[in-house]
C-alpha positions as CSV (number, residue, x, y, z in Angstrom):
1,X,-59.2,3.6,-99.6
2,X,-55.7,5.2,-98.9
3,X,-53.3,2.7,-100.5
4,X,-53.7,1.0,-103.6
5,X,-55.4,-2.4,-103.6
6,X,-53.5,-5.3,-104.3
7,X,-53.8,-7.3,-107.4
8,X,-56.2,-10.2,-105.8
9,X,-58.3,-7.1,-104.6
10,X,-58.3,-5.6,-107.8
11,X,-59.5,-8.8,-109.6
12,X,-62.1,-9.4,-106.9
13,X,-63.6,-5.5,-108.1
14,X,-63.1,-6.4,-111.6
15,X,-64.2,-9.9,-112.0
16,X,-68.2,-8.8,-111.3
17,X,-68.2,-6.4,-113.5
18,X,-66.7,-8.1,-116.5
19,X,-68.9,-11.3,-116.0
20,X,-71.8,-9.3,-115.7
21,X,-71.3,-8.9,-119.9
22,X,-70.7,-12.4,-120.4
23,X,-67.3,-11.9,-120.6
24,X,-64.5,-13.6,-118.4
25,X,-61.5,-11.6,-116.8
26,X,-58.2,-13.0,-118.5
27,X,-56.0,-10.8,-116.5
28,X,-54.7,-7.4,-115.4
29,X,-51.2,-5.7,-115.5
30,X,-51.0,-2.6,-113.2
31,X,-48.3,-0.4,-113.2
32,X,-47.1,2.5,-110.9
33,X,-44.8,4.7,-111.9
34,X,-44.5,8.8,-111.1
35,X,-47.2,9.5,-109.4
36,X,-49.9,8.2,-112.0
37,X,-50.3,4.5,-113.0
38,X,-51.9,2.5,-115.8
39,X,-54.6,-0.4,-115.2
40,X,-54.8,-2.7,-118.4
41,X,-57.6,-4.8,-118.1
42,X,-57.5,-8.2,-120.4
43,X,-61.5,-9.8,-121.2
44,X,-62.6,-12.5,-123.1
45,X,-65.5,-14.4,-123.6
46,X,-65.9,-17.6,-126.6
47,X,-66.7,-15.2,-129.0
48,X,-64.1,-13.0,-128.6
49,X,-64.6,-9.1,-127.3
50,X,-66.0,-6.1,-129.4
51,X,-65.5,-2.5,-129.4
52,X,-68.8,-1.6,-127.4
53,X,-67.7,-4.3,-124.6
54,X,-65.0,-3.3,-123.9
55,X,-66.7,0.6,-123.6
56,X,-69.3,-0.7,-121.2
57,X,-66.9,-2.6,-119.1
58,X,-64.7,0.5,-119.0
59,X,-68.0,2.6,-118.3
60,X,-68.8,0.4,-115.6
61,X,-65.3,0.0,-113.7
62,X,-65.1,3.8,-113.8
63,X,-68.1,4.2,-111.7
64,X,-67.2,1.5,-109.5
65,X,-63.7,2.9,-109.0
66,X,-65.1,6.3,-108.3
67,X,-67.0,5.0,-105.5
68,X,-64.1,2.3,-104.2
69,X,-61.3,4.3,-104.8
70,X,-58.9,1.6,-105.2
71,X,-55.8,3.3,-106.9
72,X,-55.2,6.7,-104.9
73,X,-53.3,8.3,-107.4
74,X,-54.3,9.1,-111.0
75,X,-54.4,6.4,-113.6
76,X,-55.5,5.8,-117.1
77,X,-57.6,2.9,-117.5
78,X,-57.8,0.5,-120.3
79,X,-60.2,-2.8,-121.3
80,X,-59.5,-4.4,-124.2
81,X,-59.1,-8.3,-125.6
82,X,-56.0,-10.2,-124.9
83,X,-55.7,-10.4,-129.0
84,X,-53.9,-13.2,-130.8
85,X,-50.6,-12.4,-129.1
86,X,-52.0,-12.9,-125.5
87,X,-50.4,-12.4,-122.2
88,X,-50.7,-15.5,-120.4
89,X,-51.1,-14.9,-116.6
90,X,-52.5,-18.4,-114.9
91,X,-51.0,-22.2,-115.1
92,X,-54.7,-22.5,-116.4
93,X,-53.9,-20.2,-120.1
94,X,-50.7,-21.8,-120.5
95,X,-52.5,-25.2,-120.8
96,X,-54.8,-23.9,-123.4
97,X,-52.0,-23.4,-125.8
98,X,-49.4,-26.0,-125.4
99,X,-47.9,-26.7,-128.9
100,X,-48.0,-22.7,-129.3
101,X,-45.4,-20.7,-130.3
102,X,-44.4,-18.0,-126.4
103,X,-42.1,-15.3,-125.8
104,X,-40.8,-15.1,-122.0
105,X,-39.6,-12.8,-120.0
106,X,-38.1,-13.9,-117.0
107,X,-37.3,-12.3,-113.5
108,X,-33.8,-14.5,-113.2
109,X,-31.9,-16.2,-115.4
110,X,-33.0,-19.9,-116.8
111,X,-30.3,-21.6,-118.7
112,X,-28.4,-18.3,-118.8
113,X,-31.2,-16.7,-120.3
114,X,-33.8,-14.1,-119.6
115,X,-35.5,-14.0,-122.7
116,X,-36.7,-16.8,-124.6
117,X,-39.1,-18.0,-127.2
118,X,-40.0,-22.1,-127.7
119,X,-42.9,-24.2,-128.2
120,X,-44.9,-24.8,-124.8
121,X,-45.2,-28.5,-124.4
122,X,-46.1,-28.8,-121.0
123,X,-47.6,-27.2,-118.0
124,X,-48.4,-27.6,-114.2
125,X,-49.1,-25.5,-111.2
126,X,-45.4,-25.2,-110.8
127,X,-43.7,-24.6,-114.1
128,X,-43.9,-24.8,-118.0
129,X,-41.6,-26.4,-120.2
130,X,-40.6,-24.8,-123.3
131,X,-38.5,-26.2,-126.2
132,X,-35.9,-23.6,-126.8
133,X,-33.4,-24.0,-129.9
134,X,-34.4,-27.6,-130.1
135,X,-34.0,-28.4,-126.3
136,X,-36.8,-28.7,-123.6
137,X,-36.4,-26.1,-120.7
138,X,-38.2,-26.2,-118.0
139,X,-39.2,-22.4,-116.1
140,X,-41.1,-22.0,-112.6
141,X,-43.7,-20.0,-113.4
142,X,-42.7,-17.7,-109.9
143,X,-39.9,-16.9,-112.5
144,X,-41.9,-15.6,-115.3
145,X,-42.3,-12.0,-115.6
146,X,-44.6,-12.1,-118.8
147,X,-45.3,-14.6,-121.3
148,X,-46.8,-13.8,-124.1
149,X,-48.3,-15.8,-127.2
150,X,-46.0,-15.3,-130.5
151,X,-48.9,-15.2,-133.5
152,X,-47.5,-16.7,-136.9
153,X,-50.0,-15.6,-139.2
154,X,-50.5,-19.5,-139.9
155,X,-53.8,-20.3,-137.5
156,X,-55.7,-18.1,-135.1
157,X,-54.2,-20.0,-131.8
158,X,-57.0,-22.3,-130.2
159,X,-59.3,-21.5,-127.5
160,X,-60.2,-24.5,-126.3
């Protein structure tokens, strides 16, 4: 493969693999930059991800990637869990954790603001809405760059 695969092919190599451990592919973040890149792989599975899994699963997409070829330049691979301050990449993960505490990033400017961090109360295919300073803002996800969990220290967030 010449050019480097796209993110639905990537996930399409990846998701096999990962499943084949009983694990489930939360997401991946791939990133480009001067002539090397960086593939961060996010697993999890209901009782959470160990050392040795995410070895195996790195072991195994290794081989596979030596065979497909799917990034042409160098990169650096990584598989871990998506820990307790998760990335949330699917309308799906977002409506596990409504009532959670989330940090966003955004593309453009929602309410004059970039950056935010609220409560989640709601989510659809479209958009999340996020109490912000003790009003409800509502963000297209196509706006959201990253959203990540914000861990308190109070409860282990759910994983329903």
């Amino acid at each position: 493969m010449s050019r480097a695969a796209s993110h639905s092919e990537l996930e399409r190599m990846i998701a096999p693999v990962v499943e084949s451990f009983g694990l489930a592919l939360w997401g991946l973040e791939y990133t480009s930059f001067g002539g090397s890149a960086l593939l961060r792989v996010f697993v999890d599975g209901p009782q959470g991800v160990t050392l040795e899994n995410c070895a195996d699963i790195s072991t195994h997409l290794s081989a596979l990637f030596d065979v497909e070829d799917p990034i042409p330049e160098a990169y650096r691979l990584e598989v871990s869990s998506p820990g307790l301050d998760r990335v949330l990449f699917k309308a799906e993960q977002y409506r596990l954790y409504c009532g959670e505490m989330l940090k966003l990033r955004l593309r453009w400017p929602v309410d004059g603001r970039r950056n935010m961090i609220g409560v989640l109360q709601a989510c659809d295919d479209e958009a999340v809405r996020v109490e912000v300073d003790g009003k409800a803002v509502v963000v297209a996800l196509e706006a959201v760059q990253r959203a990540r969990l914000v861990y308190t220290g109070d409860a282990p967030p759910r994983r329903d």
